[in-house]
N, C-alpha and C positions, 0 to 999 in steps of 0.2 A: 262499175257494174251498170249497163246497160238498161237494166230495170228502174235502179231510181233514179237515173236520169229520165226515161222515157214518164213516170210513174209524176217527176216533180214537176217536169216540164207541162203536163195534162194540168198538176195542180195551181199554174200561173195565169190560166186562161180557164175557171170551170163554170162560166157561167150555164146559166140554163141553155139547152141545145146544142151546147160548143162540143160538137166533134172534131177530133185528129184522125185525119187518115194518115197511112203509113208513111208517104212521101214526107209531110210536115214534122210528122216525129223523127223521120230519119235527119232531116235537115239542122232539124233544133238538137238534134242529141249527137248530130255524128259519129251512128250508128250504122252501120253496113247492113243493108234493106232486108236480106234476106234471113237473117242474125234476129234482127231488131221483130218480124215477125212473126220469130220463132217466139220471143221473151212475151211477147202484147197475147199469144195465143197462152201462155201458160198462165200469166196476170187473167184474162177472164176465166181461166180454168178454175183459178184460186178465188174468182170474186171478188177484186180488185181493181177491176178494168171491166167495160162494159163494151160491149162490141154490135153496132148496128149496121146492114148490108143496106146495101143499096145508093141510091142518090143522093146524098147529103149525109150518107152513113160514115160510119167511124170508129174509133176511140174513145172512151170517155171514163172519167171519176162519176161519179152519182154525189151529191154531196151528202149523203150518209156514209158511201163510203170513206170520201176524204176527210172529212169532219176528223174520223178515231184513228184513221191511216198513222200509222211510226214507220219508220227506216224498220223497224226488226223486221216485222210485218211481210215487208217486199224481200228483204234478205230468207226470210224464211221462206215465202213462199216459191222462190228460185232454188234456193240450195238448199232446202232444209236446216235442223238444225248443227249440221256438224261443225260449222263454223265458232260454235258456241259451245257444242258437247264434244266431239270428240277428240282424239287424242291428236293432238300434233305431231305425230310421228309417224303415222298411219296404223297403232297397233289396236287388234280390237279388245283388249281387255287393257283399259289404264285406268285407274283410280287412286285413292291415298294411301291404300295398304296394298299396292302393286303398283307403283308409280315408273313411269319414263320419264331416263333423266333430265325432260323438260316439263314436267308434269306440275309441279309447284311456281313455275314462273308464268306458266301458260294459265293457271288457274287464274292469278292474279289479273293477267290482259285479258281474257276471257269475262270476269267480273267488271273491269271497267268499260271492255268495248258493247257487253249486253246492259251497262247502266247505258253509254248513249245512244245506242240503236233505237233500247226502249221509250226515250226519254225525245228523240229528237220528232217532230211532228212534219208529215208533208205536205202539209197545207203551209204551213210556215217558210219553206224552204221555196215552195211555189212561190209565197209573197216576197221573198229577198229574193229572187229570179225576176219576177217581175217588174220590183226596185233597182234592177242593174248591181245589187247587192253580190252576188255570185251570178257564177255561170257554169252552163254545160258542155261549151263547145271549147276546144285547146283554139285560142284567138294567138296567129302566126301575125 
């Protein structure tokens, strides 16, 4: 997902005034430019992502935002929650007393993948980025 990479990659460099413009983010995320502006315009839509015009303008984390930033956060703020709520099957009525016959296994991966969405922090993922710990870009 193009978002938490663009989102982690802000959070490895957030000091005070460090702006990304688009070029830098598309670089470090290896993101297709026009894609990638599409994702950074709906991040400051959400409040996420801070966006300054002009000369030295940019991209940016605020660090109150990054501070409380999780992966759900940015998942949610892209796709909403259906990743989390809805039915894997694409039916609109699924629950326990109307279930799809993936509905009690989907439940299950559904509770573990929103325990680490919720759990995992992107300021953290910023600093193991920054540590050469992970990365964002597929290195050929």
């Amino acid at each position: 997902m193009y978002a938490i990479r663009a989102v982690v990659l802000m959070a490895s460099d957030n000091g005070p005034g460090t702006r990304w413009n688009l070029e830098r983010i598309v670089q470090g995320t290896d993101a297709p430019p026009s894609f990638m502006a599409k994702v950074l315009q709906q991040l400051v839509h959400a409040g996420m992502v801070e966006s300054t015009k002009g000369p030295g303008g940019g991209f940016s984390l605020s660090p109150e935002i990054a501070a409380g930033l999780r992966l759900k956060d940015v998942v949610v703020a892209i796709d909403g929650d259906f990743l989390l709520a809805g039915c894997a099957l694409g039916f609109p009525k699924c629950d326990a007393r109307k279930p799809c016959p993936v509905h009690d296994e989907m439940t299950l991966i559904r509770e573990r993948l929103d325990a680490m969405l919720s759990s995992t922090e992107i300021q953290r993922l910023g600093a193991e980025l920054l540590a050469g710990e992970v990365f964002l870009r597929n290195k050929r």
